[in-house]
PDB file of N, CA, C and O in Angstrom:
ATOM      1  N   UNK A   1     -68.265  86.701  59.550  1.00  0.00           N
ATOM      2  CA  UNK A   1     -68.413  87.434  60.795  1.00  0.00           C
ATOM      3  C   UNK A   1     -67.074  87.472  61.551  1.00  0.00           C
ATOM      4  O   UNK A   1     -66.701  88.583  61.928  1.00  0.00           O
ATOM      5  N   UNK A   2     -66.460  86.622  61.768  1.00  0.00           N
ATOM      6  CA  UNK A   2     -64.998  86.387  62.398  1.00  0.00           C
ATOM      7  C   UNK A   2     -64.246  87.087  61.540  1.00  0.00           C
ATOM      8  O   UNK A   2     -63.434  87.589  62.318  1.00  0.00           O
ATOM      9  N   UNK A   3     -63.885  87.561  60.204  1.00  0.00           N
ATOM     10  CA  UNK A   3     -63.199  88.398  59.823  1.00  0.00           C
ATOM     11  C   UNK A   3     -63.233  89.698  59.797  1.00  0.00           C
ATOM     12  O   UNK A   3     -62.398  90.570  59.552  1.00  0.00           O
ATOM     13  N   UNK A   4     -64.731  89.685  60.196  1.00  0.00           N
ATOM     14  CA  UNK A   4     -65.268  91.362  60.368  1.00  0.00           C
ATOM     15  C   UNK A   4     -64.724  91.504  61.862  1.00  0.00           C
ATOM     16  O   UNK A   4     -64.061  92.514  62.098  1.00  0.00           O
ATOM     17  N   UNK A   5     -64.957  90.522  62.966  1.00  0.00           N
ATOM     18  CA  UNK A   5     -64.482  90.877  64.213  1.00  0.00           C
ATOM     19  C   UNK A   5     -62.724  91.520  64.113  1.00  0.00           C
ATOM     20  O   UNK A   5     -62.289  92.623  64.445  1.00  0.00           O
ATOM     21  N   UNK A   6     -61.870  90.083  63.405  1.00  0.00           N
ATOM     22  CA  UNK A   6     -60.568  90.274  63.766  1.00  0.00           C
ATOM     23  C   UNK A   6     -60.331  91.863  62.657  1.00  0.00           C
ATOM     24  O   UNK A   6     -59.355  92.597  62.811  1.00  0.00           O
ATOM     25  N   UNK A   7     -61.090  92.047  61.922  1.00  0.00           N
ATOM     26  CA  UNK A   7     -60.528  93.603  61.320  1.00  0.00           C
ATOM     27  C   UNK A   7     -60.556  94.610  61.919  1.00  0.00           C
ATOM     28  O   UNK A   7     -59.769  95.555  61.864  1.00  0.00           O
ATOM     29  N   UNK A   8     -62.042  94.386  62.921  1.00  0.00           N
ATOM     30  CA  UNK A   8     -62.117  95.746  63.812  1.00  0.00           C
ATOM     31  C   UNK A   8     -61.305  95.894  65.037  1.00  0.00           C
ATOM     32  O   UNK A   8     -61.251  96.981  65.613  1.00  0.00           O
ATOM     33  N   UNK A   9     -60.392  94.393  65.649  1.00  0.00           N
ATOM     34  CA  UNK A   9     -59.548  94.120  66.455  1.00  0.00           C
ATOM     35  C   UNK A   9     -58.349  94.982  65.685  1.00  0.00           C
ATOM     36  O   UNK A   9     -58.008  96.093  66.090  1.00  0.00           O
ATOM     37  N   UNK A  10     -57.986  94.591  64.982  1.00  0.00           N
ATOM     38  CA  UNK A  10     -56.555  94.777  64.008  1.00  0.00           C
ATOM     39  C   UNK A  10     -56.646  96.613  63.965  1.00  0.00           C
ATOM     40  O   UNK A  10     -55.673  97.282  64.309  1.00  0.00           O
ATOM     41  N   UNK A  11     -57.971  97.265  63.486  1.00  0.00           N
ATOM     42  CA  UNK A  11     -58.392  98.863  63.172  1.00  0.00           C
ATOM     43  C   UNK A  11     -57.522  99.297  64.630  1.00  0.00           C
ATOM     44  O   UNK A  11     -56.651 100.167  64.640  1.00  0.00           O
ATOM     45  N   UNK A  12     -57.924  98.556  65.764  1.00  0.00           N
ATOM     46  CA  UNK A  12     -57.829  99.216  66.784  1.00  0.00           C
ATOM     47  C   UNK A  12     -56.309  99.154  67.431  1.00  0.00           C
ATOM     48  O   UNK A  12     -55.744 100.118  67.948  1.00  0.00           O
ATOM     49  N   UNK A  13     -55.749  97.792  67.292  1.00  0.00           N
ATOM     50  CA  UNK A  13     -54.238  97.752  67.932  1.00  0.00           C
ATOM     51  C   UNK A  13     -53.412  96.809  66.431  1.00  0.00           C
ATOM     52  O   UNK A  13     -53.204  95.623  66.690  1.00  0.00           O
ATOM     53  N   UNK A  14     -53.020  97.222  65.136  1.00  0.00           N
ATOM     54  CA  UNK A  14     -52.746  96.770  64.200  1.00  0.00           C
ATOM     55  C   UNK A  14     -51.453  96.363  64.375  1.00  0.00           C
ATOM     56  O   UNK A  14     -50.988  95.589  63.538  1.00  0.00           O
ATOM     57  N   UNK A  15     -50.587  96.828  65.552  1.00  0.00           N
ATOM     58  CA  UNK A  15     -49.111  96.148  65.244  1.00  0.00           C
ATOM     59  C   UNK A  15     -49.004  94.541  66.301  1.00  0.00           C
ATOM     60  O   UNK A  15     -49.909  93.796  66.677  1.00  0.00           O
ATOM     61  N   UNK A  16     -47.473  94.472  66.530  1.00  0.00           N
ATOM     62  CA  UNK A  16     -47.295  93.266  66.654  1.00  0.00           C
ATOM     63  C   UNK A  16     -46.362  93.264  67.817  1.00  0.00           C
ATOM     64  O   UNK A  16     -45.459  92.456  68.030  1.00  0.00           O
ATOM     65  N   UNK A  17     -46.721  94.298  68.540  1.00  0.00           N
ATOM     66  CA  UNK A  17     -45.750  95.073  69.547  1.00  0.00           C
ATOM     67  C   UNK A  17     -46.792  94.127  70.664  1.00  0.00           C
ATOM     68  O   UNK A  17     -47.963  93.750  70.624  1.00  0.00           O
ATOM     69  N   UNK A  18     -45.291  93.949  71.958  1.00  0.00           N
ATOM     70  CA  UNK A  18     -45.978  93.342  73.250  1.00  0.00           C
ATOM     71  C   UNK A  18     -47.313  93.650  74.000  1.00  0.00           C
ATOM     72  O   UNK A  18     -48.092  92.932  74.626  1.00  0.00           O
ATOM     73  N   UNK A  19     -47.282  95.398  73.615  1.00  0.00           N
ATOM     74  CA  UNK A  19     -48.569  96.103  74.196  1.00  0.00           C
ATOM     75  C   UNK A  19     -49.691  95.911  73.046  1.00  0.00           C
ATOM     76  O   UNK A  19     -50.780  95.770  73.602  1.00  0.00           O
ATOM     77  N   UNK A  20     -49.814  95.853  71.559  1.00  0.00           N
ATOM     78  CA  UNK A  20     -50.299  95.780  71.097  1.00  0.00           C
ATOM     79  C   UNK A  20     -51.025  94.492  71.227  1.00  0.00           C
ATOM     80  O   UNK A  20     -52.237  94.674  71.338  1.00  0.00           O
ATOM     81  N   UNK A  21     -50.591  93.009  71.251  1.00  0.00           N
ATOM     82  CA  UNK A  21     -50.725  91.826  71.451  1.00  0.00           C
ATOM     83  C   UNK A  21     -51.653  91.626  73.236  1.00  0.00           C
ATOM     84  O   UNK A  21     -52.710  91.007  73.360  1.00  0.00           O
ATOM     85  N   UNK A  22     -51.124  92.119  74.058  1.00  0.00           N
ATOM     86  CA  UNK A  22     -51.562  92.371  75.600  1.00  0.00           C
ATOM     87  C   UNK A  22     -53.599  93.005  75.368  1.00  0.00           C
ATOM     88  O   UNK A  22     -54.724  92.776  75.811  1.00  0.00           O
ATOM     89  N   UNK A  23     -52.804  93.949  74.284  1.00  0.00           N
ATOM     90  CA  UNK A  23     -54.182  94.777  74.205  1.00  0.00           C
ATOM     91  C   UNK A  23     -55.421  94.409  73.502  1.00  0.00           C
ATOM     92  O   UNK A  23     -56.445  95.077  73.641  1.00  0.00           O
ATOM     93  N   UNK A  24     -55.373  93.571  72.898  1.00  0.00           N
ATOM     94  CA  UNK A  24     -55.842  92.558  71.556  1.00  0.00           C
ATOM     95  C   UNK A  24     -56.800  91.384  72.838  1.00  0.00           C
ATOM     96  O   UNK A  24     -58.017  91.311  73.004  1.00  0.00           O
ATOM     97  N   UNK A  25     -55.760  90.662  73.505  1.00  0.00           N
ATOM     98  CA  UNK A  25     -56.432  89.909  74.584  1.00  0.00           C
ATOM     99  C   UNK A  25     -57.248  90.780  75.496  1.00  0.00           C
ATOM    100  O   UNK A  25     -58.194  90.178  76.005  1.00  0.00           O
ATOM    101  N   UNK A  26     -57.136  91.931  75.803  1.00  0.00           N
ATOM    102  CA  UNK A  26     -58.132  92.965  76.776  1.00  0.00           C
ATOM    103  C   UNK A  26     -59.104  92.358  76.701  1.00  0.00           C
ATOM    104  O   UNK A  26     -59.883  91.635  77.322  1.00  0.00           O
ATOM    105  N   UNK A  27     -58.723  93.197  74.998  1.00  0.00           N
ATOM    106  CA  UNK A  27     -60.444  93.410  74.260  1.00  0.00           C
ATOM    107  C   UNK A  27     -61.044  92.377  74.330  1.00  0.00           C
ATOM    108  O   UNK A  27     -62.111  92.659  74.876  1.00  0.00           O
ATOM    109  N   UNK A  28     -61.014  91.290  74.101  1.00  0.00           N
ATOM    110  CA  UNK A  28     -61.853  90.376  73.809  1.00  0.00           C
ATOM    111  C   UNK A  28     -62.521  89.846  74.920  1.00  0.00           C
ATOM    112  O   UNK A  28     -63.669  89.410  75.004  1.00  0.00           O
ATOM    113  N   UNK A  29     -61.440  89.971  75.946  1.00  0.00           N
ATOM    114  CA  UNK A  29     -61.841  89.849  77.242  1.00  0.00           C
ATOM    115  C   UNK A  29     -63.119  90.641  77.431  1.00  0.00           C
ATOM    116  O   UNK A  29     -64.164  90.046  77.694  1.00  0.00           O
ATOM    117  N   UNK A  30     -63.073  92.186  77.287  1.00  0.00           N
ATOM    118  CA  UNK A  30     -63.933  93.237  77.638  1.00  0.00           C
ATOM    119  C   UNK A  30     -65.239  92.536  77.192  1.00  0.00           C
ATOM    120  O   UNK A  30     -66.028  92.200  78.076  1.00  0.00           O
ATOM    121  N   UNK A  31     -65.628  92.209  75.488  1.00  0.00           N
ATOM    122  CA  UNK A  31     -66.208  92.752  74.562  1.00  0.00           C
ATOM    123  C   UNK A  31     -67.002  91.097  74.762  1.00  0.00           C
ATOM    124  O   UNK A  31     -68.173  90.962  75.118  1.00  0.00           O
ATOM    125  N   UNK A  32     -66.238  90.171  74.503  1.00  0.00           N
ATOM    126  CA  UNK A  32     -67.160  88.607  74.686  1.00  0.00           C
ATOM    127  C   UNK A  32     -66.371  87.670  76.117  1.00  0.00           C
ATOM    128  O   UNK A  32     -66.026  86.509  76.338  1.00  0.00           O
ATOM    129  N   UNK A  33     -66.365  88.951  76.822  1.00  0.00           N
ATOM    130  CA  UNK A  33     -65.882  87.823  78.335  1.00  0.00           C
ATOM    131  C   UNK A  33     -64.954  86.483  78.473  1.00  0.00           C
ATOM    132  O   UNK A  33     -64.963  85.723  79.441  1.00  0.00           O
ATOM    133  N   UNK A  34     -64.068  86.344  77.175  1.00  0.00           N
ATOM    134  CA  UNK A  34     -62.715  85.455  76.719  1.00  0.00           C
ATOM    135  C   UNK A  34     -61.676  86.036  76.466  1.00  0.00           C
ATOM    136  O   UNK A  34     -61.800  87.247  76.282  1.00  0.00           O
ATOM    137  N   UNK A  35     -60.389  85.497  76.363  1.00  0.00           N
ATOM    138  CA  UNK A  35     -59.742  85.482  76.031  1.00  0.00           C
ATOM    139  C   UNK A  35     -59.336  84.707  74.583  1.00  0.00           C
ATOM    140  O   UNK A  35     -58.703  85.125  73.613  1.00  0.00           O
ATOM    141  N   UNK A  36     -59.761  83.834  74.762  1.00  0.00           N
ATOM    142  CA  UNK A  36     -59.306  82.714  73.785  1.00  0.00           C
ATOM    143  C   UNK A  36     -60.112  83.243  72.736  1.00  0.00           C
ATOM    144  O   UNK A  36     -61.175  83.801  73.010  1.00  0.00           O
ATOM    145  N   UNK A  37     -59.731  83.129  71.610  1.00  0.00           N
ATOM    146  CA  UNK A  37     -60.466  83.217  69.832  1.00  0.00           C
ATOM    147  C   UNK A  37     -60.447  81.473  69.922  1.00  0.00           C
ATOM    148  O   UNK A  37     -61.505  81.257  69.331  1.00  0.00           O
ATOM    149  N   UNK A  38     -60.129  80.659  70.139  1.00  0.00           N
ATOM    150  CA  UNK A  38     -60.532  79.488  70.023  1.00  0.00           C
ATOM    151  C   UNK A  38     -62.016  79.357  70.530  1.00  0.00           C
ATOM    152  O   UNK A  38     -62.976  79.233  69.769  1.00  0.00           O
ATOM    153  N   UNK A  39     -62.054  79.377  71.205  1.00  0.00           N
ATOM    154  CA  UNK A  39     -63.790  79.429  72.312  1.00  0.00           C
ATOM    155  C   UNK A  39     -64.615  80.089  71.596  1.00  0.00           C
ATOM    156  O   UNK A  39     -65.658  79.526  71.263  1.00  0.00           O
ATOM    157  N   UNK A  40     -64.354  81.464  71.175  1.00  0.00           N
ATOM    158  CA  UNK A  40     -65.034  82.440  71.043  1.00  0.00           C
ATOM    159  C   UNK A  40     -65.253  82.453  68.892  1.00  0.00           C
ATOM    160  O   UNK A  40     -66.052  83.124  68.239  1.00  0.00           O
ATOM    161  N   UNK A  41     -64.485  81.720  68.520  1.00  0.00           N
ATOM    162  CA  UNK A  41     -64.572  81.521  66.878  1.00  0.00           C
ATOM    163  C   UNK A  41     -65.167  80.312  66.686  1.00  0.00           C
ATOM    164  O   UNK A  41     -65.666  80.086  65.584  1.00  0.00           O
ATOM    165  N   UNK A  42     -65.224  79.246  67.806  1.00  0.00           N
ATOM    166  CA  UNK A  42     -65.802  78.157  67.837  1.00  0.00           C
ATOM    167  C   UNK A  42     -67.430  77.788  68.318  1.00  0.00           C
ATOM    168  O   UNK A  42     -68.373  77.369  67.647  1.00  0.00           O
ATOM    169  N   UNK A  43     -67.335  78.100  69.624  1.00  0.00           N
ATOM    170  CA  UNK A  43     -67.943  77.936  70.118  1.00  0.00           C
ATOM    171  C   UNK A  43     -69.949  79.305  70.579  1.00  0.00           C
ATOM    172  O   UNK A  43     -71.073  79.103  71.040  1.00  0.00           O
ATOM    173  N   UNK A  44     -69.510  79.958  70.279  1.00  0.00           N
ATOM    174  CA  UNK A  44     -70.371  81.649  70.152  1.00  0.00           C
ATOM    175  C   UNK A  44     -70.979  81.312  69.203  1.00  0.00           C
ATOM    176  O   UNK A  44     -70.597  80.804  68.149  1.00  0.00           O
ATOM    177  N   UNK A  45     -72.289  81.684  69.678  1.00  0.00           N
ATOM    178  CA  UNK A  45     -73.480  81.845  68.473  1.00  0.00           C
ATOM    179  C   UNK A  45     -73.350  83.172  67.776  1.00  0.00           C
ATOM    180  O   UNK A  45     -72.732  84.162  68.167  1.00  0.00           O
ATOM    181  N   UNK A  46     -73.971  83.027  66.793  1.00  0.00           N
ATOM    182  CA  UNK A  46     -73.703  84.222  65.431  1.00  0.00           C
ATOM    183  C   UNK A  46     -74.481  85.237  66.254  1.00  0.00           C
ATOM    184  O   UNK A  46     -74.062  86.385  66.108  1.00  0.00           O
ATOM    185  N   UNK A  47     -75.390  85.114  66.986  1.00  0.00           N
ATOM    186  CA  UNK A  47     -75.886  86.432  67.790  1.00  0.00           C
ATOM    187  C   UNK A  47     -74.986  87.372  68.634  1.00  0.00           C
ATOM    188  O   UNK A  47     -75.108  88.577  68.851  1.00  0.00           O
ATOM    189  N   UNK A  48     -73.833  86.279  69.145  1.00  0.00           N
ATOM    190  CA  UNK A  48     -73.279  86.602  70.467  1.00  0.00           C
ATOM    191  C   UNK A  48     -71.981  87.382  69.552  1.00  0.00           C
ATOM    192  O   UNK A  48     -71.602  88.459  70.014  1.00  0.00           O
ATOM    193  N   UNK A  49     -71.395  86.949  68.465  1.00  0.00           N
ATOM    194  CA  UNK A  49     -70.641  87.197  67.313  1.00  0.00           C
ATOM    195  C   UNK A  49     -71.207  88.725  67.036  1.00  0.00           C
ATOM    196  O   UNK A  49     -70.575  89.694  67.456  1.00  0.00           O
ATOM    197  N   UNK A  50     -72.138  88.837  66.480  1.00  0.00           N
ATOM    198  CA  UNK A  50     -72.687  89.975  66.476  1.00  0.00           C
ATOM    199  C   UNK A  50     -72.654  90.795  66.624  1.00  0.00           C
ATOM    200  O   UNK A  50     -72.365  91.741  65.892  1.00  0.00           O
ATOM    201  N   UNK A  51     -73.121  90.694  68.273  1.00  0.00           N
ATOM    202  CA  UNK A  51     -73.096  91.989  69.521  1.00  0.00           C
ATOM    203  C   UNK A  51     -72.106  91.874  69.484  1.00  0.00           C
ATOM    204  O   UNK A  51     -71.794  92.471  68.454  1.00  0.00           O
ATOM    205  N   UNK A  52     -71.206  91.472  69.927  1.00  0.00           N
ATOM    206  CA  UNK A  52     -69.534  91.442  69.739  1.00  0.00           C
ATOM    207  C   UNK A  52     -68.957  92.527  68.772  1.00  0.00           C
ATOM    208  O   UNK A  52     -68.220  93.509  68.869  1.00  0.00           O
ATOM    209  N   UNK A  53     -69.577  91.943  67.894  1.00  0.00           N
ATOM    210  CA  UNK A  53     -68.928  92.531  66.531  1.00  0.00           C
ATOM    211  C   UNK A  53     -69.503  94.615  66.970  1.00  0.00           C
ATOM    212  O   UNK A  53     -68.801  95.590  67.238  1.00  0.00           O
ATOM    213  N   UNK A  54     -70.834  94.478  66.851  1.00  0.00           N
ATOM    214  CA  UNK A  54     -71.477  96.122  67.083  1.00  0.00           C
ATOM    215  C   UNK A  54     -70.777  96.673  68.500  1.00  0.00           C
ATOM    216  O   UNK A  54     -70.712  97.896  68.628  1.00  0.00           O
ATOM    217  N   UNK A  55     -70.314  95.932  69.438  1.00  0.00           N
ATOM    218  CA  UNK A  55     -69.778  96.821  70.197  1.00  0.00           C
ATOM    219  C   UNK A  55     -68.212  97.340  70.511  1.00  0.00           C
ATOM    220  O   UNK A  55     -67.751  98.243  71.210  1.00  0.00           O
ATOM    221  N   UNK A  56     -67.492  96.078  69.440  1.00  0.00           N
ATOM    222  CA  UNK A  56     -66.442  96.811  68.810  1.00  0.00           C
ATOM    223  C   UNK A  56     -66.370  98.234  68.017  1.00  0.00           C
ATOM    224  O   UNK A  56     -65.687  99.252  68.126  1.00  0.00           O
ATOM    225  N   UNK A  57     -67.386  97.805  67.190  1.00  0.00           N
ATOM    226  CA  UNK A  57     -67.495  98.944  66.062  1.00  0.00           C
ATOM    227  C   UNK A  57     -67.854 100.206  67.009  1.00  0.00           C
ATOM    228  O   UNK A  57     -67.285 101.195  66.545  1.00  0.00           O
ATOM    229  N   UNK A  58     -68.584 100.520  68.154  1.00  0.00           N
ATOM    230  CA  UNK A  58     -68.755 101.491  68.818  1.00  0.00           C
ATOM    231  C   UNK A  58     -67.849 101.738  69.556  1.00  0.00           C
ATOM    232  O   UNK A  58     -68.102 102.803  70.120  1.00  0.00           O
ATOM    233  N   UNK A  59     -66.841 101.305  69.896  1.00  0.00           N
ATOM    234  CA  UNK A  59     -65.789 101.055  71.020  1.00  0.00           C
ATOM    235  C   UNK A  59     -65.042 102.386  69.575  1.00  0.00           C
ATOM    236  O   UNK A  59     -65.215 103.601  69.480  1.00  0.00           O
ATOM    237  N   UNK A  60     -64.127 101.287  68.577  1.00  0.00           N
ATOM    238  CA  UNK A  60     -63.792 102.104  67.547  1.00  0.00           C
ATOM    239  C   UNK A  60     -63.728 103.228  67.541  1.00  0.00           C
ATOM    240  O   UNK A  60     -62.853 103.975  67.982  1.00  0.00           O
ATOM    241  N   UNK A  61     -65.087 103.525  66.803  1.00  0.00           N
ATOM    242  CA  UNK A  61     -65.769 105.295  66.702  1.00  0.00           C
ATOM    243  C   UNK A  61     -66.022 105.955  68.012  1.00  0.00           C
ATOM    244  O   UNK A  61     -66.742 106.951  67.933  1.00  0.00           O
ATOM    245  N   UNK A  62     -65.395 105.479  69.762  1.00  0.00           N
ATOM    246  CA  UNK A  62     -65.202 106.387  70.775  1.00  0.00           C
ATOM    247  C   UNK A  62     -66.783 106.064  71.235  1.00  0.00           C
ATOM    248  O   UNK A  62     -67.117 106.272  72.401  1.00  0.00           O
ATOM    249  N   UNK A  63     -67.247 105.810  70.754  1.00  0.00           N
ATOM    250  CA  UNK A  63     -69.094 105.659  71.424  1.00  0.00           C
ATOM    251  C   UNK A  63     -69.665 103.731  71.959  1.00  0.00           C
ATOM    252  O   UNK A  63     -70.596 103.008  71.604  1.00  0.00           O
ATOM    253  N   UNK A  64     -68.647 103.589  72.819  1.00  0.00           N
ATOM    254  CA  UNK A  64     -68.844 102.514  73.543  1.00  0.00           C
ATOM    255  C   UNK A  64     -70.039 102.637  74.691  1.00  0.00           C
ATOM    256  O   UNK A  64     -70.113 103.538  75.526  1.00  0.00           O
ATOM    257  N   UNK A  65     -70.825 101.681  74.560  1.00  0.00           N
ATOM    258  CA  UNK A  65     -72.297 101.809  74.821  1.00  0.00           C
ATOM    259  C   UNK A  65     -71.859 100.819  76.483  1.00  0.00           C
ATOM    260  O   UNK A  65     -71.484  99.661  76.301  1.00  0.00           O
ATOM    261  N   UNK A  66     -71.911 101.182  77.532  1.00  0.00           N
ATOM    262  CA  UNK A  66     -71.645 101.347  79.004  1.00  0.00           C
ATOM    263  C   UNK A  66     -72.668 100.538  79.599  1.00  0.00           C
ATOM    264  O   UNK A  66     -73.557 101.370  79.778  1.00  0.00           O
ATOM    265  N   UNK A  67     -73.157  99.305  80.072  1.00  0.00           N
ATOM    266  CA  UNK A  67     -74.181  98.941  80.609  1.00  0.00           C
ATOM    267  C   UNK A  67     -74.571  99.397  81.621  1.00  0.00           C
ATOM    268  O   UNK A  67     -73.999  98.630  82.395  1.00  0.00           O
ATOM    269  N   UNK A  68     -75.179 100.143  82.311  1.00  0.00           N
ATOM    270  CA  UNK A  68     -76.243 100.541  83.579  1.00  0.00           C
ATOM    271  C   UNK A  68     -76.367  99.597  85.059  1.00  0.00           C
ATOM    272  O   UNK A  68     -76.591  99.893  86.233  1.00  0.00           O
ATOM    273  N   UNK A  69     -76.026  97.995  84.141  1.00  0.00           N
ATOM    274  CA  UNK A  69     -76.934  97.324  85.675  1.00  0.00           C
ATOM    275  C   UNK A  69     -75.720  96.620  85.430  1.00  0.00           C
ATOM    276  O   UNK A  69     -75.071  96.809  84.401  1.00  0.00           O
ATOM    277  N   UNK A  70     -75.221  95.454  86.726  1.00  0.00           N
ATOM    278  CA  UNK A  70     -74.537  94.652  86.784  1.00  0.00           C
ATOM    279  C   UNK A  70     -74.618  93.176  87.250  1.00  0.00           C
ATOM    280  O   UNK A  70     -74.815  92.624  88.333  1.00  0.00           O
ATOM    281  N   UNK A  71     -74.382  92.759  85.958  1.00  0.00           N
ATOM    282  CA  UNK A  71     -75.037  91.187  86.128  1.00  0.00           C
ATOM    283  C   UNK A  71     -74.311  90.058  86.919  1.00  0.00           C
ATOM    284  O   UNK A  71     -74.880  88.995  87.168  1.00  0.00           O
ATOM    285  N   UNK A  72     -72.915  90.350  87.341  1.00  0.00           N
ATOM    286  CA  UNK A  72     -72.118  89.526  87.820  1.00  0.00           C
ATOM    287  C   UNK A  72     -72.185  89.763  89.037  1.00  0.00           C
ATOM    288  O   UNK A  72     -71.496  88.898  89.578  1.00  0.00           O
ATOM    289  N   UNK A  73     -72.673  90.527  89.902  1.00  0.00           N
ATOM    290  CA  UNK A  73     -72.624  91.348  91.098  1.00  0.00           C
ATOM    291  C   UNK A  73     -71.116  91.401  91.680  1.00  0.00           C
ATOM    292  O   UNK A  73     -70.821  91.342  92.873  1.00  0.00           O
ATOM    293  N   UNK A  74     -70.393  91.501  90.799  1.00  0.00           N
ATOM    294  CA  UNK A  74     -68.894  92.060  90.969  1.00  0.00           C
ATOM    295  C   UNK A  74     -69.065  93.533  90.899  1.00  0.00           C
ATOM    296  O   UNK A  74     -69.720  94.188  90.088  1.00  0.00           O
ATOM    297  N   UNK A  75     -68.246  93.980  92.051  1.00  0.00           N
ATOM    298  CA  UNK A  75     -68.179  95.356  91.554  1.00  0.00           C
ATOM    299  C   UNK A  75     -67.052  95.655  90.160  1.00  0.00           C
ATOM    300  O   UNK A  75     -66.179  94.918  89.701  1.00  0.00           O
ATOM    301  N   UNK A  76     -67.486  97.026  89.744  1.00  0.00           N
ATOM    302  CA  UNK A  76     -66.126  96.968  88.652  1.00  0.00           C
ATOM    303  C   UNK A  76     -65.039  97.995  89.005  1.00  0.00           C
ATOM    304  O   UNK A  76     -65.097  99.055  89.628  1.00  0.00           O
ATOM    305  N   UNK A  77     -63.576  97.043  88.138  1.00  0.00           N
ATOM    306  CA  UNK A  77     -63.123  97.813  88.634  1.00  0.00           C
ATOM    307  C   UNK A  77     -62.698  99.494  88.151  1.00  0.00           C
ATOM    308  O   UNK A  77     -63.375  99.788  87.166  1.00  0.00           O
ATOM    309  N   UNK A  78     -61.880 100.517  88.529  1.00  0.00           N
ATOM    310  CA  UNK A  78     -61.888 101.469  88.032  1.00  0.00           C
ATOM    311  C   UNK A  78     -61.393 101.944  86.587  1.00  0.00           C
ATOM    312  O   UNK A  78     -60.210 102.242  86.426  1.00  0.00           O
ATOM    313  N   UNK A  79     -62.323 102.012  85.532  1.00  0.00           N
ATOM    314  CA  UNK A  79     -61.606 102.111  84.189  1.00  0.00           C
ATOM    315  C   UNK A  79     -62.462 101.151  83.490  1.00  0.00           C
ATOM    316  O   UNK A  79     -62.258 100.996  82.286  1.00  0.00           O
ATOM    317  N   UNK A  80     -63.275 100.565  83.994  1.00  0.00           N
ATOM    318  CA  UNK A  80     -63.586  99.150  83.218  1.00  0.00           C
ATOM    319  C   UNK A  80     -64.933  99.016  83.126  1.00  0.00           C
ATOM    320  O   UNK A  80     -65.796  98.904  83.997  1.00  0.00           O
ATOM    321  N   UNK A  81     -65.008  99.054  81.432  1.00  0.00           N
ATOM    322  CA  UNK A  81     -66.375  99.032  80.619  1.00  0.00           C
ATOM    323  C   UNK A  81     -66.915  97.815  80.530  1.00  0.00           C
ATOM    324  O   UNK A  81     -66.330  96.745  80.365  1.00  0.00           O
ATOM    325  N   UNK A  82     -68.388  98.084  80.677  1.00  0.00           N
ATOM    326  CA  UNK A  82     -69.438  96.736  81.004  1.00  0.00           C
ATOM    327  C   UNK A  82     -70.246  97.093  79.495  1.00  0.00           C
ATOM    328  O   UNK A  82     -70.847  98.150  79.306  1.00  0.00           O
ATOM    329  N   UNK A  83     -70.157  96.267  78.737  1.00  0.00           N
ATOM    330  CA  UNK A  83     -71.253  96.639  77.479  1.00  0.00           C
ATOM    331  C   UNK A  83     -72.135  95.658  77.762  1.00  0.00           C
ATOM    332  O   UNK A  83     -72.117  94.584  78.362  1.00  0.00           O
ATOM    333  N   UNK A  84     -73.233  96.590  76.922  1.00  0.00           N
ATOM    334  CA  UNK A  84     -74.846  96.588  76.976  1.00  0.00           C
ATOM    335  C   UNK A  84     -75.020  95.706  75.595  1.00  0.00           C
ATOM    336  O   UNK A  84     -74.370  95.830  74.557  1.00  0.00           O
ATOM    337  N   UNK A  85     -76.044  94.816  75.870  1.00  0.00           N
ATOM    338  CA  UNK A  85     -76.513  94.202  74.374  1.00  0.00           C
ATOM    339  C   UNK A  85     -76.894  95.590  73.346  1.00  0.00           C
ATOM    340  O   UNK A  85     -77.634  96.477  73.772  1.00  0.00           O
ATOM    341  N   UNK A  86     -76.463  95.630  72.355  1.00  0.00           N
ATOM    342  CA  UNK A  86     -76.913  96.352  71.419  1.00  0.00           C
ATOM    343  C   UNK A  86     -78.067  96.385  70.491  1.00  0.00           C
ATOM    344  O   UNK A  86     -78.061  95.848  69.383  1.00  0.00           O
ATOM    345  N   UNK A  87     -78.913  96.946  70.927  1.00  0.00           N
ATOM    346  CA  UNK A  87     -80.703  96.919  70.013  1.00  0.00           C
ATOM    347  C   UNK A  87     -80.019  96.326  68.282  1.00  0.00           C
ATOM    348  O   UNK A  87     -78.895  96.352  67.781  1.00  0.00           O
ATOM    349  N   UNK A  88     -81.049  95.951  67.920  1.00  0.00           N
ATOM    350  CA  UNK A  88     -81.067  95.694  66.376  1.00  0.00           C
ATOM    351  C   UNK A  88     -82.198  96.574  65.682  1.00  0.00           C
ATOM    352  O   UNK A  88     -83.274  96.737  66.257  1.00  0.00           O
ATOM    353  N   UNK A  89     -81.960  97.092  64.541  1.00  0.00           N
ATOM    354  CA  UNK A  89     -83.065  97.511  64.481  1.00  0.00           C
ATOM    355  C   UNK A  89     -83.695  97.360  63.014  1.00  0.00           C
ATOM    356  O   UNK A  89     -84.840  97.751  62.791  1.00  0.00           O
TER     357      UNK A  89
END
């Protein structure tokens, strides 16, 4: 599962450039609310891995799935995607 994550990381910003590296931490930020791959390769259940993983893959293919409600009662800020658990089916 962690190699399927870091491939669809890599699909998306594959070089090794400052912005590329900057952009790599976004994501992960965005997608499982970390930064760290330590935490998040360690510590994350294979469910949470998962959804992770499916909402990369939609991010990818341009069809990033937008959550509706907001659970942090932060507002967000402008530009910035809230993903939705992704159904299984």
């Amino acid at each position: 599962m962690l190699e399927k994550i870091t491939n669809e990381i890599k699909k998306k910003f594959p070089g090794q450039t400052e912005k590329d590296k900057t952009e790599r931490i976004a994501l992960l930020e965005r997608i499982f609310g970390s930064n760290s791959w330590t935490e998040i390769s360690t510590y994350f259940s294979i469910d949470k891995l998962n959804e992770g993983l499916e909402n990369l893959r939609l991010e990818n293919a341009g069809e990033a799935k937008v959550s509706e409600n907001k659970t942090d009662g932060k507002p967000k800020k402008k530009g910035e995607k809230s993903y939705a658990k992704v159904a299984r089916t």
